[in-house]
C-alpha positions in Angstrom: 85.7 139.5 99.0 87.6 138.5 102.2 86.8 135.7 104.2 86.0 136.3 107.9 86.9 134.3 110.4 84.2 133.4 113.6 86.1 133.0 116.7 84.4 131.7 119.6 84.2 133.9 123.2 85.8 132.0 125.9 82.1 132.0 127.6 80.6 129.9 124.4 83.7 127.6 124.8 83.3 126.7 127.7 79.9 126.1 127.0 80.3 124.3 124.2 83.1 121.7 126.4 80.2 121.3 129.0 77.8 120.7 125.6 80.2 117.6 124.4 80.8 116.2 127.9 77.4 116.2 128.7 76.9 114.0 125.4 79.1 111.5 126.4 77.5 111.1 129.7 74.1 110.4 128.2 74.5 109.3 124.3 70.8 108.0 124.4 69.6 111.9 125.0 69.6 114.8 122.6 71.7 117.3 123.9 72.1 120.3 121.8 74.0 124.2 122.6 72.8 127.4 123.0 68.9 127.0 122.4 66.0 129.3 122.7 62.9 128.1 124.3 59.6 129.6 124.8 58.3 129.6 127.9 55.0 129.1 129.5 53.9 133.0 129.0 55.5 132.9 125.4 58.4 134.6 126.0 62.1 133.1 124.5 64.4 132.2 127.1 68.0 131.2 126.1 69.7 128.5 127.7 73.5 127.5 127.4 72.7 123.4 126.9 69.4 121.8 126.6 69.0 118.5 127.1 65.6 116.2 126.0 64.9 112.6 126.2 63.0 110.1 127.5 62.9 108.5 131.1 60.0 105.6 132.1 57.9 106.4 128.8 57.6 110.2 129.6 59.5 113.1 128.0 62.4 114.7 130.1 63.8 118.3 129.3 66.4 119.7 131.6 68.7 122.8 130.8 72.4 123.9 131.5 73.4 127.3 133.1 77.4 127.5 131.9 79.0 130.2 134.4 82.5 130.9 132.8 83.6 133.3 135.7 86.7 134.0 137.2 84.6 134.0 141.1 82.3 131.6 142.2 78.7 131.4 141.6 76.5 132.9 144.6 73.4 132.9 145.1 72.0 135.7 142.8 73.1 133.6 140.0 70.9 130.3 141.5 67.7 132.6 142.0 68.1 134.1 138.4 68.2 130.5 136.8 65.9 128.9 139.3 63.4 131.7 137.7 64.2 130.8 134.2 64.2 127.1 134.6 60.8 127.1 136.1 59.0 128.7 133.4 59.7 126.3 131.1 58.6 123.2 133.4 62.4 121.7 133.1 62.7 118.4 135.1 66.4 119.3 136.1 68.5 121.9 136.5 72.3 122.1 136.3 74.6 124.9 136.8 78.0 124.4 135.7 80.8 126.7 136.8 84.3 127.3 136.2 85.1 128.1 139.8 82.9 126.8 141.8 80.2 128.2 144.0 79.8 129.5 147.6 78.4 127.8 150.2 75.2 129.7 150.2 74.6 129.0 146.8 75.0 125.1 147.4 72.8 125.3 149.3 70.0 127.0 148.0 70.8 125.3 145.1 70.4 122.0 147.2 67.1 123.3 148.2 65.7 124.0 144.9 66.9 120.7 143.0 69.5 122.4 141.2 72.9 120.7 140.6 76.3 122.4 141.0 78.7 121.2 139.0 82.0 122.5 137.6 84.6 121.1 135.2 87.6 119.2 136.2 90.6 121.8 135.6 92.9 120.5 132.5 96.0 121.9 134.5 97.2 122.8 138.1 95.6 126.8 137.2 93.7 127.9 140.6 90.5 128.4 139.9 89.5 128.7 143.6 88.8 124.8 143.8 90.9 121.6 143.4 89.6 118.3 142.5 91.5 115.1 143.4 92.9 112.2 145.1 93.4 112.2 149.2 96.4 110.5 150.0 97.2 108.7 153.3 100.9 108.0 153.9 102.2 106.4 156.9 106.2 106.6 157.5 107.5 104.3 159.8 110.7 105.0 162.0 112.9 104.0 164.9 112.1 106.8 167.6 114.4 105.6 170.4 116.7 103.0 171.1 117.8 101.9 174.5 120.7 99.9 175.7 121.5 98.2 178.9 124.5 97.1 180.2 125.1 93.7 182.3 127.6 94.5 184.9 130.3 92.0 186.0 130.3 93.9 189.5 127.6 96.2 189.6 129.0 99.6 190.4 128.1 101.8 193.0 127.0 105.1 191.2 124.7 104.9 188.6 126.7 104.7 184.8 125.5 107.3 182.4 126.8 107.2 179.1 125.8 108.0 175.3 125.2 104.4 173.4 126.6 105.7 170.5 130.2 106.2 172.4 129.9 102.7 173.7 132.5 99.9 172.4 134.3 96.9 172.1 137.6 96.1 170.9 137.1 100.1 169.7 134.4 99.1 167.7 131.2 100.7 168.0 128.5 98.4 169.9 125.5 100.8 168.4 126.6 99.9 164.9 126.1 96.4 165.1 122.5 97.0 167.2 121.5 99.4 164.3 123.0 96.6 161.5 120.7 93.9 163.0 117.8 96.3 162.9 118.6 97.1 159.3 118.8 93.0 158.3 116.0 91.9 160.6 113.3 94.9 160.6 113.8 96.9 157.5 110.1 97.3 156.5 108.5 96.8 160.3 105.1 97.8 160.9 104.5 97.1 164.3 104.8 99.9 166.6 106.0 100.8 169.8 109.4 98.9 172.0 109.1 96.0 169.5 112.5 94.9 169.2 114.5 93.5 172.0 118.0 91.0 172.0 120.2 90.5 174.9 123.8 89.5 173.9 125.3 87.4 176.3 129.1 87.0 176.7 130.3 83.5 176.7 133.0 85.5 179.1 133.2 89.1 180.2 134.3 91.8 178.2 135.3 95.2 178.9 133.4 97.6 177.1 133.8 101.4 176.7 131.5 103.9 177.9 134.4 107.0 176.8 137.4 107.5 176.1 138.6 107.0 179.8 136.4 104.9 181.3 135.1 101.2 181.1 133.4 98.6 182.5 133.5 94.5 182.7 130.7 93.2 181.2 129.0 89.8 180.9 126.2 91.1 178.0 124.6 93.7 176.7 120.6 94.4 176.2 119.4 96.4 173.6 115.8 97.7 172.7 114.2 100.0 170.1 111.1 101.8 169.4 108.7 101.6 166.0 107.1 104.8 165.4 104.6 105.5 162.9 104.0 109.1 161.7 100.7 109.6 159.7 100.7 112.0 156.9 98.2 113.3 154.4 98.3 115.1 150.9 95.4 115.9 148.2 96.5 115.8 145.0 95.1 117.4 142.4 93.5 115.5 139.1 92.9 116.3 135.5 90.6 115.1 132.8 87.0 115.0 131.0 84.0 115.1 133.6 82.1 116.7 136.0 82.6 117.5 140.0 79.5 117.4 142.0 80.0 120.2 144.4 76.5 118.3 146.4 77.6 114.9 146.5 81.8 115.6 146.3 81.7 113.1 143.8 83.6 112.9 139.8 81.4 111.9 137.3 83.3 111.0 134.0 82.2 109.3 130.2 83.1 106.0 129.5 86.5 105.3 128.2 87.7 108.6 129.0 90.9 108.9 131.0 91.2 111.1 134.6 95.5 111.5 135.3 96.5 112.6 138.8 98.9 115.3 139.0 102.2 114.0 140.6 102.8 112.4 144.0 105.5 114.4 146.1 107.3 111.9 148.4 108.9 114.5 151.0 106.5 113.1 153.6 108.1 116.1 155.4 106.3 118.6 153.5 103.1 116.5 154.3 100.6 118.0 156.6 100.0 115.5 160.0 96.5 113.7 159.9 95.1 112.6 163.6 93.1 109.9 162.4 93.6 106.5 160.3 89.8 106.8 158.9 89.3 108.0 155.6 86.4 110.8 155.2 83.7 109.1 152.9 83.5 112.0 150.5 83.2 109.7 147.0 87.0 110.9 146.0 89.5 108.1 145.1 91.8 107.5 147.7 95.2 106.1 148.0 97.3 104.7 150.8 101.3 104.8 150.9 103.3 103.0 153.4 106.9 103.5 153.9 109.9 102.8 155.9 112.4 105.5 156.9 116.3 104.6 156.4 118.1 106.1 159.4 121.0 104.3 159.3 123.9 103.1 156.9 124.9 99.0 157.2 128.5 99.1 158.3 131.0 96.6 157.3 133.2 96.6 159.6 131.5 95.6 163.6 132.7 93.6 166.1 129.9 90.3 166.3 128.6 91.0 169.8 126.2 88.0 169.6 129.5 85.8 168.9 132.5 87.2 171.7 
């Protein structure tokens, strides 16, 4: 006689992963899978989980609706369980779905007592919600830097130049600004024209402003701007428990283990946030701070703090 083999719909799966998580959650109640109950006009009503135990000396019964959909629940679906639920006098009510609900139905489902929950997602697959970890990054940077040039005879039209074609000895003077930002400031948090140094020569110098003209000079005053750009990025998060699509909050057993998917650090691929507040929305939340290198220490400068 051959064996036959009973393979489980994806539907009672599902059910049956809501079942076991739902155990772990509350190991003092009796929480069994796919029950019939009678209800109040003697008719058999099925339910996916069913949950009994005992709360301030009174007995508690409270079913599961599992909605292993590729959409998300609407309303139809909360009416038809609301129905069913009441009939059998259940104290609560949750409906579990794979891919969330609509708005509507939160909120009738709100209105009625019913919970919406849905499983955290095992991998990155959309399933028309994402559960995770809202990230705050803020990237600090030079934005401007400004330099200033103390004439030994002021001259009569005004000098415009580019600072990074500026020298001494033909050595650039920008280099050794941009090496004393690098020793002094590397990680800075403060913002805005932060840093300032005026070199003073213990005897002018000629410095370059191009290749065919310069200037005597008895110092030179340099200032930079701190920027800080704010970022933000929600990663997604795996693992055993329950999102509360109500409360936006995870609920997870004990000793069970939630893993955040990984972290991209091209802040450039970041979308811009307006505000340093976090929204109070019962997700973990994470803050990065980080410092932008824009330059590359050069060896070989001419010490303008020392001619």
């Amino acid at each position: 006689m051959k064996k036959t083999m009973s393979i489980d719909q994806p539907g009672i799966e599902f059910e049956k992963i809501v079942t076991d998580i739902q155990k772990q959650l509350d190991p003092c109640a009796e929480v069994t899978h796919n029950q019939v109950l009678v209800d109040r006009l003697g008719q058999k009503r099925q339910f996916d989980v069913v949950i009994r135990g005992r709360f301030a000396g009174q007995e508690i019964l409270g079913v599961i609706e599992c909605k292993d959909l590729s959409k998300k629940v609407g309303t139809p679906d909360i009416d038809a369980f609301v129905t069913k639920a009441s009939e059998i006098n259940a104290n609560f009510k949750i409906v579990v779905s794979k891919s969330g609900f609509s708005k509507p139905a939160i909120t009738k489902a709100k209105h009625y007592g019913v919970q919406t929950l849905s499983l955290l997602p095992e991998e990155k697959a959309d399933l028309g919600f994402i559960v995770g970890t809202k990230w705050h990054a803020d990237i600090f940077r030079w934005n401007q830097v400004s330099i200033q040039l103390h004439f030994s005879t002021p001259p009569i039209k005004p000098v415009i130049f580019d600072a990074r074609d500026l020298k001494i000895y033909n050595k650039s003077v920008l280099d050794w600004f941009t090496n004393y930002l690098l020793k002094e400031h590397p990680d800075e948090k403060k913002e805005g024209w932060i840093v300032g140094v005026i070199a003073e020569f213990e005897k002018p110098h000629k410095v370059q402003i191009n290749s065919s003209q310069s200037y005597e000079c008895t110092g030179i005053e340099f200032h930079a701007e701190r920027v800080k750009d704010k970022r933000e990025k929600f990663v997604g998060m795996s693992g055993t428990g329950f999102y509360d699509w109500q409360k936006e909050q995870v609920s997870m057993p004990k000793e069970t283990t939630i893993s955040s998917h990984g972290i991209p650090i091209d802040f450039h691929n970041w979308p811009t946030r307006a505000s340093d507040e976090f929204e109070n929305n019962g997700f973990l939340q994470g803050k990065l701070s980080a410092s932008m290198v824009q330059f590359e220490f050069t060896e070989d400068v001419i010490d303008i703090g020392s001619i």
